[in-house]
Structure formats: C-alpha cells, structure tokens
N, CA, C and O atoms as a Tinker XYZ file with bonds, in Angstrom:
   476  protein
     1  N    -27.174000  -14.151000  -29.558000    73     2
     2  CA   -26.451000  -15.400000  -29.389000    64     1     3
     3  C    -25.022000  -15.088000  -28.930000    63     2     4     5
     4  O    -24.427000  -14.145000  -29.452000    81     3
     5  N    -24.311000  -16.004000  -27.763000    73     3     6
     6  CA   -22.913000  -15.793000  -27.126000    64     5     7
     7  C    -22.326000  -15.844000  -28.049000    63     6     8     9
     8  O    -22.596000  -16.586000  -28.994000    81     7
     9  N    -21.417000  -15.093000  -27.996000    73     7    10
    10  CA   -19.877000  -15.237000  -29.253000    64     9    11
    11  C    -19.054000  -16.573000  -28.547000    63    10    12    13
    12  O    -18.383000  -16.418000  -27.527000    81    11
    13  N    -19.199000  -17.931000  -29.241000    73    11    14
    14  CA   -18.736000  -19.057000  -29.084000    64    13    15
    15  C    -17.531000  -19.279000  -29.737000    63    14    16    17
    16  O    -17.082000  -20.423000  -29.819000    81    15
    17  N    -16.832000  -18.123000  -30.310000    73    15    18
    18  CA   -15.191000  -18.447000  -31.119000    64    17    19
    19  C    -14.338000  -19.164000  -30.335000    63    18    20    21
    20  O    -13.585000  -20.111000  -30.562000    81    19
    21  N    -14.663000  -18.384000  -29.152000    73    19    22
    22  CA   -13.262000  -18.582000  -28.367000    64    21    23
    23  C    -13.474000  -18.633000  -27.093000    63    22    24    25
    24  O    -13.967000  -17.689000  -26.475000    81    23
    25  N    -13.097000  -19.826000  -26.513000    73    23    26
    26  CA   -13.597000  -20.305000  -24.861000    64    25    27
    27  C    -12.738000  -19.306000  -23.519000    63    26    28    29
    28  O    -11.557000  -18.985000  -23.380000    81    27
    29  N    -13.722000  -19.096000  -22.860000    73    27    30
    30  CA   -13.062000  -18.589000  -21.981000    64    29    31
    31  C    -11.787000  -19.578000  -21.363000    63    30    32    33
    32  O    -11.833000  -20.790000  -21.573000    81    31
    33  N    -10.515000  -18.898000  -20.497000    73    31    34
    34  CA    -9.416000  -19.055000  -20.107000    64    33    35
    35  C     -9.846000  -19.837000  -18.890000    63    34    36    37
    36  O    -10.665000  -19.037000  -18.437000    81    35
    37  N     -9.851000  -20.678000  -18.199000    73    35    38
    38  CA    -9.923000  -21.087000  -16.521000    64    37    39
    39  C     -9.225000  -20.171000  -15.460000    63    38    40    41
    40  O     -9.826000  -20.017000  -14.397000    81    39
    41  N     -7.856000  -19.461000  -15.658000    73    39    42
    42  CA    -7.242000  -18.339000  -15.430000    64    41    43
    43  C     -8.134000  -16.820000  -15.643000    63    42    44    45
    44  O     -8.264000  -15.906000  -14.828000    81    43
    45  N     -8.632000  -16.925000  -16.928000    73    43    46
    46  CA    -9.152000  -15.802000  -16.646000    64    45    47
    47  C    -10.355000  -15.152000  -15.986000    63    46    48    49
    48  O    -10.569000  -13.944000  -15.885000    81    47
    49  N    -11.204000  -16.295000  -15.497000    73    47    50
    50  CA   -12.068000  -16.481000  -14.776000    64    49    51
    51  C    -11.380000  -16.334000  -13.737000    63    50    52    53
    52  O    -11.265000  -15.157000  -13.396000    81    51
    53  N    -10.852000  -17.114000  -13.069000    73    51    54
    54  CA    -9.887000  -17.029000  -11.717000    64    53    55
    55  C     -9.526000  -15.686000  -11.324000    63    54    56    57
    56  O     -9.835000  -15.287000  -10.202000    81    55
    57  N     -8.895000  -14.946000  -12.145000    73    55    58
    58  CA    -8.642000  -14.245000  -12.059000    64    57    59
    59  C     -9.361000  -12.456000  -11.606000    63    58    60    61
    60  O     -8.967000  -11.454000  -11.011000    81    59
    61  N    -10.960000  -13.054000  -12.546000    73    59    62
    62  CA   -11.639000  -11.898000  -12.715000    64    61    63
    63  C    -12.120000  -11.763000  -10.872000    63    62    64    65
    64  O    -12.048000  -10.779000  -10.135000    81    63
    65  N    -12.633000  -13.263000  -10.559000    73    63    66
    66  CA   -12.699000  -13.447000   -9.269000    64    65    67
    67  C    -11.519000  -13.090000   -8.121000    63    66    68    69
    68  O    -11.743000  -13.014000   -6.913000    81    67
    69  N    -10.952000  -13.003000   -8.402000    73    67    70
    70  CA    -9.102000  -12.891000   -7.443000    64    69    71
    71  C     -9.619000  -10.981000   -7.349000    63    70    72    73
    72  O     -9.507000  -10.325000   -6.313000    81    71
    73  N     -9.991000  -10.594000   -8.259000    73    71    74
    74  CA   -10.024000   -8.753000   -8.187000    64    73    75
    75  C    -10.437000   -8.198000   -7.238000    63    74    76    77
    76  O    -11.372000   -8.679000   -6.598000    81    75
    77  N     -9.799000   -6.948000   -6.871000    73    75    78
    78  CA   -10.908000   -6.567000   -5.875000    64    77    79
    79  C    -12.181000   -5.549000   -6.530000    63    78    80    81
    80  O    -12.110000   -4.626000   -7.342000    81    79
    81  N    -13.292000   -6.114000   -5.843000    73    79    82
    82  CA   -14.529000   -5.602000   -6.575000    64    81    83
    83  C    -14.907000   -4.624000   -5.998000    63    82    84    85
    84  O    -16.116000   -4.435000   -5.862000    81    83
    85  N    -14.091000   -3.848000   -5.564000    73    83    86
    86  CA   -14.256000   -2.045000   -5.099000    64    85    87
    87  C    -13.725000   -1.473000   -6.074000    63    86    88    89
    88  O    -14.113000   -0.326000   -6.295000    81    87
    89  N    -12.876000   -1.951000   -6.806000    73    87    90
    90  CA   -12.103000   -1.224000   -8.031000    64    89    91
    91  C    -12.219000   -1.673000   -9.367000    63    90    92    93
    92  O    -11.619000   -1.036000  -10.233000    81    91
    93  N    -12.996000   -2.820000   -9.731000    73    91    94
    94  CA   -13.327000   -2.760000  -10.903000    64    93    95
    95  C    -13.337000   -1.942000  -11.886000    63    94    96    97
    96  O    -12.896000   -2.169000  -13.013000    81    95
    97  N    -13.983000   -0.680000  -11.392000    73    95    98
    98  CA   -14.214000    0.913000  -12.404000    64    97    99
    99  C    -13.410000    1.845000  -12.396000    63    98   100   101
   100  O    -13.643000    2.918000  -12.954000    81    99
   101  N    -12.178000    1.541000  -11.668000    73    99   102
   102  CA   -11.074000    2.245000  -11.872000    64   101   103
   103  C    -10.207000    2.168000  -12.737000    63   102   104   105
   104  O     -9.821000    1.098000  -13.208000    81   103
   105  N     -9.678000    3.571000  -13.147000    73   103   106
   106  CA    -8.612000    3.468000  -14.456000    64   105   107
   107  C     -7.632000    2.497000  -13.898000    63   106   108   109
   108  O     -7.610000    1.875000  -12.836000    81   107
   109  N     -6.790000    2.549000  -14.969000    73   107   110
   110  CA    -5.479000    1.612000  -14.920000    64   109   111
   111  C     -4.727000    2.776000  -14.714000    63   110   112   113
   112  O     -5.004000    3.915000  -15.091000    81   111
   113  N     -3.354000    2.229000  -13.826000    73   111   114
   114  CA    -2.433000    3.109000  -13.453000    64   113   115
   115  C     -1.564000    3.672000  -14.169000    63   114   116   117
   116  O     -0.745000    2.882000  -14.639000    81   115
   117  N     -1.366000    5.168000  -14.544000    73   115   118
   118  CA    -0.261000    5.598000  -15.820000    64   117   119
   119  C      0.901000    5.297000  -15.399000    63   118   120   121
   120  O      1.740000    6.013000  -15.946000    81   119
   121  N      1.499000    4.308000  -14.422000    73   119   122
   122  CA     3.091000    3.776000  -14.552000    64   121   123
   123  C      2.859000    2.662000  -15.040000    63   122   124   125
   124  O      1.791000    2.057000  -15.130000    81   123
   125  N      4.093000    2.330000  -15.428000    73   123   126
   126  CA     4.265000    0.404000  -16.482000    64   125   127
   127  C      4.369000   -0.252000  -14.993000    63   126   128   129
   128  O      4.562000    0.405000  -13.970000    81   127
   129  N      4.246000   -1.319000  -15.040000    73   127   130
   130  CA     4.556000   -2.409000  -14.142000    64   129   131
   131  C      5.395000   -2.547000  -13.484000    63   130   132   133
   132  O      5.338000   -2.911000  -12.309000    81   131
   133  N      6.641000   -2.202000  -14.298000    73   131   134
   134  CA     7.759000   -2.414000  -13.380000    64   133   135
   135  C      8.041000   -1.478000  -12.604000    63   134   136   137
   136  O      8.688000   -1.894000  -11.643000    81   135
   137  N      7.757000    0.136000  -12.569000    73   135   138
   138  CA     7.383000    1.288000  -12.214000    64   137   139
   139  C      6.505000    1.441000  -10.852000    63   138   140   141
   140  O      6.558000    2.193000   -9.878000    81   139
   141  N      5.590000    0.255000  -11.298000    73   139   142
   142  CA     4.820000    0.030000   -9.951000    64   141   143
   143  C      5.131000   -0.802000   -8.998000    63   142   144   145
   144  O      4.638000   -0.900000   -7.875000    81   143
   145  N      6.228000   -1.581000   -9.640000    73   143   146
   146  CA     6.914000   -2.665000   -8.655000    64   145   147
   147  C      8.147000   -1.765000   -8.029000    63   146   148   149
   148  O      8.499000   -2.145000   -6.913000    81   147
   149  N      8.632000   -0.993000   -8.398000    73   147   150
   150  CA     9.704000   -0.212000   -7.486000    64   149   151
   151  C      9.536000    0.572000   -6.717000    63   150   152   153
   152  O     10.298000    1.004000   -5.852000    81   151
   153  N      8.142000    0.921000   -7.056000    73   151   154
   154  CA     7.475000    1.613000   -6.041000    64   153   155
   155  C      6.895000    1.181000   -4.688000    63   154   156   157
   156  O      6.686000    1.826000   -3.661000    81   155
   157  N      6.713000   -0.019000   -4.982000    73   155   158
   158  CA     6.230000   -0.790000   -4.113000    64   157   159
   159  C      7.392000   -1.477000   -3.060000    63   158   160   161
   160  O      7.350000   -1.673000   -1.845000    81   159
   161  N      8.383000   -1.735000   -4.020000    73   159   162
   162  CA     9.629000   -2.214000   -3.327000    64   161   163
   163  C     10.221000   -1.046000   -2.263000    63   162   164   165
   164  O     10.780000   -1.482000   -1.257000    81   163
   165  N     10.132000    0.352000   -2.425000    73   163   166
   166  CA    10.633000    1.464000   -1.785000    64   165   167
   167  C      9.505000    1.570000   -0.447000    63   166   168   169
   168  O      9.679000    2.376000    0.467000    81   167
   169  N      8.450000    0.716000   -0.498000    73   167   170
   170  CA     7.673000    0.753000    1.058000    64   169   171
   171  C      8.068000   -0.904000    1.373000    63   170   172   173
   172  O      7.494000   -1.192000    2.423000    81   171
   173  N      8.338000   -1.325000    1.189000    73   171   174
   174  CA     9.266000   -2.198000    1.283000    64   173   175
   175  C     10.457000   -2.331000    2.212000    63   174   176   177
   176  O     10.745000   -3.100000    3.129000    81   175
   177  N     11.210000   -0.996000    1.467000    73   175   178
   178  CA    12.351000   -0.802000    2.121000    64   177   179
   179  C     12.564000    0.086000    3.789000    63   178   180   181
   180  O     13.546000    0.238000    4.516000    81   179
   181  N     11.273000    0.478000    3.881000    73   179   182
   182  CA    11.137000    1.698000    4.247000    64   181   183
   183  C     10.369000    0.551000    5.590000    63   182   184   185
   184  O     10.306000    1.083000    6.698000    81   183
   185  N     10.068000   -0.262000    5.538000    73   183   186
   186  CA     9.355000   -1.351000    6.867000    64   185   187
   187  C     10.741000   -1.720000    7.051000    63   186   188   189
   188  O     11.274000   -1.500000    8.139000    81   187
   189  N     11.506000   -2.364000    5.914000    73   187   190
   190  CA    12.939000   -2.971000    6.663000    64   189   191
   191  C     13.155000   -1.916000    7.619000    63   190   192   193
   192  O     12.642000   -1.874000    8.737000    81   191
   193  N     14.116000   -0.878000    7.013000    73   191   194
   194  CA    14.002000    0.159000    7.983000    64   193   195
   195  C     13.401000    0.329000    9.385000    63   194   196   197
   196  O     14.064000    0.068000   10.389000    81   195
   197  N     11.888000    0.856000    9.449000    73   195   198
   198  CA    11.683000    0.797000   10.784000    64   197   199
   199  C     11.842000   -0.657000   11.562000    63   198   200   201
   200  O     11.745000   -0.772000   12.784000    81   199
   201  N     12.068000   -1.599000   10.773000    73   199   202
   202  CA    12.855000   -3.179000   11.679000    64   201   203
   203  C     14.146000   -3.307000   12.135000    63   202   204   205
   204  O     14.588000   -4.116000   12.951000    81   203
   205  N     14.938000   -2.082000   11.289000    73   203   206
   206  CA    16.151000   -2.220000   11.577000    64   205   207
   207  C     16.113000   -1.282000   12.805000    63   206   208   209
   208  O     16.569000   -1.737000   13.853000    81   207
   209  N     15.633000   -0.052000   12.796000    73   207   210
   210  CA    15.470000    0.823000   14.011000    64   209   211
   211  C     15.146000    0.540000   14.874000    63   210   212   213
   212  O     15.723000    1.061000   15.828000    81   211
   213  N     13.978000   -0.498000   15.203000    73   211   214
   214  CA    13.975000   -1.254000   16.109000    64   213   215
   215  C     14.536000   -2.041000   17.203000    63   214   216   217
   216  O     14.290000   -2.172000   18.402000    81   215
   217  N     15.781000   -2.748000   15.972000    73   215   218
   218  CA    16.517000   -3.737000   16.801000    64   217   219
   219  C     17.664000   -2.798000   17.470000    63   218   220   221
   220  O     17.945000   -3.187000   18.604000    81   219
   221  N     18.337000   -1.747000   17.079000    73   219   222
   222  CA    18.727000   -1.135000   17.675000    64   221   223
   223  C     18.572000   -0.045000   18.507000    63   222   224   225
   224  O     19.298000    0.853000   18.932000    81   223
   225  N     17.095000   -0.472000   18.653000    73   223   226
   226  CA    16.479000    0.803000   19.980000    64   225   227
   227  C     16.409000    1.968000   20.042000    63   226   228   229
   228  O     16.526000    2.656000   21.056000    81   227
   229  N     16.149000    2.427000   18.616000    73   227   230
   230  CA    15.968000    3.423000   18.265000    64   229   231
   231  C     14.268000    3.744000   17.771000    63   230   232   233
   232  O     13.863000    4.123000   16.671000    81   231
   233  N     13.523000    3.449000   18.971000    73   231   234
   234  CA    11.544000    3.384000   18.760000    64   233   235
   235  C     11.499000    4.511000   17.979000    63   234   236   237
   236  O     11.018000    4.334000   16.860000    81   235
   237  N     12.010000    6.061000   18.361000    73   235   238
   238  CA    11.238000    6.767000   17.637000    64   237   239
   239  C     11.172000    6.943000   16.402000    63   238   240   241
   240  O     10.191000    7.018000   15.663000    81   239
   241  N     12.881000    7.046000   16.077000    73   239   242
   242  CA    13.001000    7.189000   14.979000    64   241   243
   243  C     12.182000    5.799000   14.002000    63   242   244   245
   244  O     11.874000    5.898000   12.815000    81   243
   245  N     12.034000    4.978000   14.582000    73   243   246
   246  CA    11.097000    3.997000   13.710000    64   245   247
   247  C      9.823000    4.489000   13.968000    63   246   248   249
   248  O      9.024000    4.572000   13.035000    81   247
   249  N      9.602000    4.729000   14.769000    73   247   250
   250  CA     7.726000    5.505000   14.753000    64   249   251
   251  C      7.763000    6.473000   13.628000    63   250   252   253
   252  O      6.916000    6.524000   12.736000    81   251
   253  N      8.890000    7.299000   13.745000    73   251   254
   254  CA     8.412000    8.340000   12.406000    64   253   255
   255  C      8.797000    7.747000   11.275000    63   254   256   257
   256  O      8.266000    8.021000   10.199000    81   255
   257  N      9.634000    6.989000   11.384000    73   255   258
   258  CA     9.429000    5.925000    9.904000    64   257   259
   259  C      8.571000    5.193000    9.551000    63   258   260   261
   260  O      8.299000    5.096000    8.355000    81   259
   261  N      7.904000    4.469000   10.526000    73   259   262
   262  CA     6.408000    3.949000    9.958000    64   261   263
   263  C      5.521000    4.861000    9.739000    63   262   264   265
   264  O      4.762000    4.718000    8.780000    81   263
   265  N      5.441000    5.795000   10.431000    73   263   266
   266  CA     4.266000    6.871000   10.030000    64   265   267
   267  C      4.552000    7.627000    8.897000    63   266   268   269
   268  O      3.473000    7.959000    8.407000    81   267
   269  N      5.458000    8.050000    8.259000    73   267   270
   270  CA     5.774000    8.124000    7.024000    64   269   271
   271  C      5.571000    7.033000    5.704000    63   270   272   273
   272  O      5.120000    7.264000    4.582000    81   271
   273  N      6.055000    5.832000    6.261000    73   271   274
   274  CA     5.243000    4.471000    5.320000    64   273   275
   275  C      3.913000    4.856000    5.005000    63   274   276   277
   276  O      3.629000    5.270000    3.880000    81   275
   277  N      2.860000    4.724000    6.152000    73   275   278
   278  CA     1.864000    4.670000    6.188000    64   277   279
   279  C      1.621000    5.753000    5.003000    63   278   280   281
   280  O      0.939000    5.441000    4.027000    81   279
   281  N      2.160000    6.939000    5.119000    73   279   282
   282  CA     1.399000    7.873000    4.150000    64   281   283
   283  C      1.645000    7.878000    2.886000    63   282   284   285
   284  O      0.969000    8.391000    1.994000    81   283
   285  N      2.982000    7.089000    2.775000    73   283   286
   286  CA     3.951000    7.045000    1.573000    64   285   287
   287  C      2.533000    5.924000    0.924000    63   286   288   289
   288  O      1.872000    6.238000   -0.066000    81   287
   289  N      2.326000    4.782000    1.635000    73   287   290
   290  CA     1.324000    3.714000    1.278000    64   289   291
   291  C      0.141000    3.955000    1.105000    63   290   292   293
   292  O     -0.671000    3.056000    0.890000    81   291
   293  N     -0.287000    5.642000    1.185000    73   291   294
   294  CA    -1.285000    6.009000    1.014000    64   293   295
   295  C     -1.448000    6.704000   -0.305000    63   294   296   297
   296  O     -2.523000    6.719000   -0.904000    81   295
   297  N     -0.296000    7.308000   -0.768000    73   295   298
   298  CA    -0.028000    7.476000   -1.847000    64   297   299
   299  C      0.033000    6.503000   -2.984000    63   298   300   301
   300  O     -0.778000    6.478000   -3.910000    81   299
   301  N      0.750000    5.945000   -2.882000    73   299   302
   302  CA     0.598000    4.501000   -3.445000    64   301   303
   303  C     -0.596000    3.799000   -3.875000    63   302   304   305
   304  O     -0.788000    3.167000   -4.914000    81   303
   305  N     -1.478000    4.054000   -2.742000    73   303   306
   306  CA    -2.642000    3.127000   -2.961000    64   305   307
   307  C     -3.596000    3.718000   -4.046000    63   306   308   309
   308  O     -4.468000    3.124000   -4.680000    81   307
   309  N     -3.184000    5.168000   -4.114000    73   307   310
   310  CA    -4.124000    6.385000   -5.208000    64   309   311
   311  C     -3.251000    5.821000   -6.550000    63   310   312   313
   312  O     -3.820000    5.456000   -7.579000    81   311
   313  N     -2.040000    5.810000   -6.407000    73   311   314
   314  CA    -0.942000    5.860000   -7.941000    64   313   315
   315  C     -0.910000    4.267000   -8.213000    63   314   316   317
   316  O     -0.045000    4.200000   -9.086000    81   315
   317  N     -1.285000    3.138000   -8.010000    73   315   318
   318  CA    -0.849000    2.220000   -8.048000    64   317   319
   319  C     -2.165000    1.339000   -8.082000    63   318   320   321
   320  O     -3.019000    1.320000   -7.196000    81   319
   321  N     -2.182000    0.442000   -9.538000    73   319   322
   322  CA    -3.075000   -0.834000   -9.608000    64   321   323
   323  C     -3.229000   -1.817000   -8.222000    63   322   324   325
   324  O     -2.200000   -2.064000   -7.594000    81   323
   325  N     -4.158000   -2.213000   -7.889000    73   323   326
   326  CA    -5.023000   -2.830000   -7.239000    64   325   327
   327  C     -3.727000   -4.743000   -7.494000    63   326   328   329
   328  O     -2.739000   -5.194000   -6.915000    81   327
   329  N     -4.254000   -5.010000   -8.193000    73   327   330
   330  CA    -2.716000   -6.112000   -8.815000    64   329   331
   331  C     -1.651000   -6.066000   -8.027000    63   330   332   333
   332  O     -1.356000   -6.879000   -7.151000    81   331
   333  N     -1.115000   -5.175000   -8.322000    73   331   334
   334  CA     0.001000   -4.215000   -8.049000    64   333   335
   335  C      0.730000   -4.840000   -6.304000    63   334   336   337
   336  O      1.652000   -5.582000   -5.965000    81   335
   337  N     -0.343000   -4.005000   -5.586000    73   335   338
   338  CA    -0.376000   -4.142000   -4.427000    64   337   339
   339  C     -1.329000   -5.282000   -3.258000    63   338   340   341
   340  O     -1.544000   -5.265000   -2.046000    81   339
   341  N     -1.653000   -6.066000   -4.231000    73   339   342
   342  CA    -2.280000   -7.734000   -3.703000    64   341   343
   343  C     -2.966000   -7.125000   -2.368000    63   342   344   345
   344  O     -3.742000   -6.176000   -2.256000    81   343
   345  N     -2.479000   -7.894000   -1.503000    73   343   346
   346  CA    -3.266000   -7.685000    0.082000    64   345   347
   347  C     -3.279000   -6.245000    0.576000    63   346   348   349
   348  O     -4.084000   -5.860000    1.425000    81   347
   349  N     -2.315000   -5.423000   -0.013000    73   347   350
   350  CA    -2.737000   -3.619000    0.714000    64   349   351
   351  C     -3.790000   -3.191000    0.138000    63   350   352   353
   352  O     -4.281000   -2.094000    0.403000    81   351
   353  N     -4.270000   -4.013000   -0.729000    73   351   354
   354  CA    -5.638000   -3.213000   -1.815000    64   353   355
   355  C     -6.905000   -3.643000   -0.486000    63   354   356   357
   356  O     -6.807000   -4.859000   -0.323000    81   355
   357  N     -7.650000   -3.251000    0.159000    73   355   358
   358  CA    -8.241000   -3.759000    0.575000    64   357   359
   359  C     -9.617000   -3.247000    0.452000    63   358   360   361
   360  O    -10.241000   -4.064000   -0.226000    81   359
   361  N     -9.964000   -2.796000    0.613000    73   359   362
   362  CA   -11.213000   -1.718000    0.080000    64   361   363
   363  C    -11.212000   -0.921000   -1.251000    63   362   364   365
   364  O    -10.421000   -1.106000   -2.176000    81   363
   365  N    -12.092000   -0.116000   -1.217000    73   363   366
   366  CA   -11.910000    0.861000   -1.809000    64   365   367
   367  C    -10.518000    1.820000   -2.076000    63   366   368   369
   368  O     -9.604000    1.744000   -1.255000    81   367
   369  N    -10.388000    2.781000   -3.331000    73   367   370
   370  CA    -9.294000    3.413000   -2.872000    64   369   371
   371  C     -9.306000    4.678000   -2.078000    63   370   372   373
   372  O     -8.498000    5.064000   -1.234000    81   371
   373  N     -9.861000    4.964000   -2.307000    73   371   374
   374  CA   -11.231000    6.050000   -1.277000    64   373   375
   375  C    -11.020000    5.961000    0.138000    63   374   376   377
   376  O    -10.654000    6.952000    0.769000    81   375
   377  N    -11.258000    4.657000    0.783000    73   375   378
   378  CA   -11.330000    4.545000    2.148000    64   377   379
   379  C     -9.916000    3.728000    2.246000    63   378   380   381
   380  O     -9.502000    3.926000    3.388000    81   379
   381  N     -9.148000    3.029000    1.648000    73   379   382
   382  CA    -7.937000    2.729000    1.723000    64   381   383
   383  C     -6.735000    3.862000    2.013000    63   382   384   385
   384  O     -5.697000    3.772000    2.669000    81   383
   385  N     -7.314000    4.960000    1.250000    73   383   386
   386  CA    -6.225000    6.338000    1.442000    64   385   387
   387  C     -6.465000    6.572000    2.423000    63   386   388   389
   388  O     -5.577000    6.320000    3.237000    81   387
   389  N     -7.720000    7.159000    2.945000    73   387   390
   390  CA    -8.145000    7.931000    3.814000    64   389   391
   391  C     -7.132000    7.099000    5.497000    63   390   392   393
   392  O     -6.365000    7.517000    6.365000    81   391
   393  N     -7.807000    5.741000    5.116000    73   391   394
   394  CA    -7.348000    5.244000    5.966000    64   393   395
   395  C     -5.746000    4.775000    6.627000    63   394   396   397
   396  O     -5.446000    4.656000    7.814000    81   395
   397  N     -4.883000    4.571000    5.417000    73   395   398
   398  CA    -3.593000    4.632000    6.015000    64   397   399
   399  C     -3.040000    6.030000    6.140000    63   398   400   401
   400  O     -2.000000    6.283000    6.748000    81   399
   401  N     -3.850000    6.990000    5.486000    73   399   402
   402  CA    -3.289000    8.369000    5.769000    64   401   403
   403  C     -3.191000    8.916000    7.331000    63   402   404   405
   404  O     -2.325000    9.426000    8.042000    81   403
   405  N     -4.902000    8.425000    7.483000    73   403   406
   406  CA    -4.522000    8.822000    8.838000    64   405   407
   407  C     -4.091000    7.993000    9.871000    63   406   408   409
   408  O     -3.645000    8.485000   10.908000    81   407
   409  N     -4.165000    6.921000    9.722000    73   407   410
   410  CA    -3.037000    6.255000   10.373000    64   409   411
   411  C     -1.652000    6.346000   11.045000    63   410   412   413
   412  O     -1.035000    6.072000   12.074000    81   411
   413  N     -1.539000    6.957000    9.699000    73   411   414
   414  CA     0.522000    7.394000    9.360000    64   413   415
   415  C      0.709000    8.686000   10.126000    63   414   416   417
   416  O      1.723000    8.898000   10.792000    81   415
   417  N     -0.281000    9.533000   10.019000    73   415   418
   418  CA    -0.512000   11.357000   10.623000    64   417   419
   419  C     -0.597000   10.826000   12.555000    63   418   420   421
   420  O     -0.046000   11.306000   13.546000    81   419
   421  N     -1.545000    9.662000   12.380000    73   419   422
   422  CA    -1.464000    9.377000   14.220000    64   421   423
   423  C     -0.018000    9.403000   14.706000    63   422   424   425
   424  O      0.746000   10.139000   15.332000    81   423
   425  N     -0.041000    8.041000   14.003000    73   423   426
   426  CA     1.455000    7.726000   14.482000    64   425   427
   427  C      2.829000    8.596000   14.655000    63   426   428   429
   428  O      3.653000    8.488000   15.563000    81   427
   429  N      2.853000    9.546000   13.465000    73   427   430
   430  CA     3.991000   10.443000   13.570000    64   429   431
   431  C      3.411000   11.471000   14.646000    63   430   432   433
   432  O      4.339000   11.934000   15.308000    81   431
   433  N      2.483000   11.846000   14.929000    73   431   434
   434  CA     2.086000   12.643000   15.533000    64   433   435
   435  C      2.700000   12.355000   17.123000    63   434   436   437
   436  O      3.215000   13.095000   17.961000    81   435
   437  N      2.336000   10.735000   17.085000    73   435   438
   438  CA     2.577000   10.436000   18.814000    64   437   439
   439  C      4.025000    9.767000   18.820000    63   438   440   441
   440  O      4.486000    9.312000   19.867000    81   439
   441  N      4.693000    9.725000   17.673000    73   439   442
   442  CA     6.287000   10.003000   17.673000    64   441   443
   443  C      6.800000   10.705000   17.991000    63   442   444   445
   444  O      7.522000   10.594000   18.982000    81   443
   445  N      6.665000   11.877000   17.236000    73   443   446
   446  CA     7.076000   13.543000   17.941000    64   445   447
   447  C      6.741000   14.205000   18.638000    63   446   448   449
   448  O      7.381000   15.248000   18.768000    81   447
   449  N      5.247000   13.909000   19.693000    73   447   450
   450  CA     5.022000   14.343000   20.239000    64   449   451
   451  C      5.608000   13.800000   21.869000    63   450   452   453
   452  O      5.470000   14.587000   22.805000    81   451
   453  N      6.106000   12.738000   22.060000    73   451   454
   454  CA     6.533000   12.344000   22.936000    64   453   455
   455  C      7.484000   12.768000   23.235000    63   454   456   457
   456  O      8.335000   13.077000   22.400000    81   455
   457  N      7.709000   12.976000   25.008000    73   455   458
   458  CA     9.321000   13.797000   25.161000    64   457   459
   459  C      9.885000   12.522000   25.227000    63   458   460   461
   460  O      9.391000   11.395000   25.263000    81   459
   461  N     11.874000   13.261000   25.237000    73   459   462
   462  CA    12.641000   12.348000   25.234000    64   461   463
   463  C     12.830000   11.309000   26.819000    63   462   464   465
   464  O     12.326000   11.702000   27.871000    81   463
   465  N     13.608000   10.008000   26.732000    73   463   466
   466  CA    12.955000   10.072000   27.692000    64   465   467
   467  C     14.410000   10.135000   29.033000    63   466   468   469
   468  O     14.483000    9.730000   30.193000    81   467
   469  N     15.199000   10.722000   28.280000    73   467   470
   470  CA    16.764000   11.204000   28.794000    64   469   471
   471  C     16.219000   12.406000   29.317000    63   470   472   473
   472  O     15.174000   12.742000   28.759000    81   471
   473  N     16.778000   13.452000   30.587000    73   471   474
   474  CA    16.841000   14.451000   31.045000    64   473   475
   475  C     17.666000   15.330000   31.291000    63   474   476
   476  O     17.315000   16.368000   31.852000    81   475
C-alpha cells in the first residue's frame, strides 16, 4: 500500500520532469551551490570577454578565448550539477564533455593556426 502521509508537492513533480533524464544517476556535485554558481559566472565572464574582443577587432584573440570557454565549459559540465547549468546540460555528461571539448580544441586550433593577416 502507497505511503499516503504526505502528498506529493505540484513543484516537485514539475520539477522531477524539468531534469535532465541523462543524468538522473549521477552523483551530486562536491561544490555547494554557490561554488557552482561562480563557477559558472567565470564562463560567463569569459563570453563577455570574447564580446568585448570582438567589438574591438581583435577576432583572434577572441577565437582563442572562446576556444578556451569551450573547454573551460567542458570542465564544468564534468564538476558541475545538471541544475546548475540549466540549458548547457544537454545530453549526457559523457557526450556533453566530449563535445564542447572538442569544439574548444577546433576552434583554438584554427585561431592559432591562422597567419597574421599584416605582412
């Protein structure tokens, strides 16, 4: 017989649904919350950045700043609750790493690999 003490939450239903269901079976993250929010805020800072490089026409150096995001966000996505990071959670964490990792490795790659374009 259901344990009828105590009614489920409407929130917490909502909620269980809101999860992403690639990570259900994953531990919880050993930083506190707010730990994971500064962390999160520092890729954050790090997009301002390549926006600010941008506007002053400085592409590469923003290419190797996003491609550094990317990996920094790949890290992240291993150290950091699913919660945490709302819409970057998107898959798995498995194929979420894999995937902005190499992402970030393209991109810096075809940052630095480009000559300048002064002579």
């Amino acid at each position: 017989m259901p344990n009828r003490s105590r009614p489920a939450r409407i929130g917490d239903a909502r909620q269980r649904l809101l999860d992403n269901p690639h990570d259900r079976n994953n531990p919880p993250s050993r930083f506190s919350r707010s730990v994971q929010y500064v962390l999160l805020g520092l890729f954050g800072l790090m997009l301002l950045a390549v926006l600010a490089l941008l506007l002053v026409d400085r592409w590469r150096r923003a290419s190797v700043m996003l491609g550094s995001a990317m990996i920094y966000l790949a890290v992240l996505r291993l150290l950091l609750d699913s919660r945490v990071l709302g819409v970057l959670a998107v898959r798995s964490r498995k194929f979420d790493t894999a995937f902005t990792a190499v992402i970030g490795i393209i991109i810096l790659w075809i940052a630095v690999s480009v000559d300048p374009l002064t002579s």
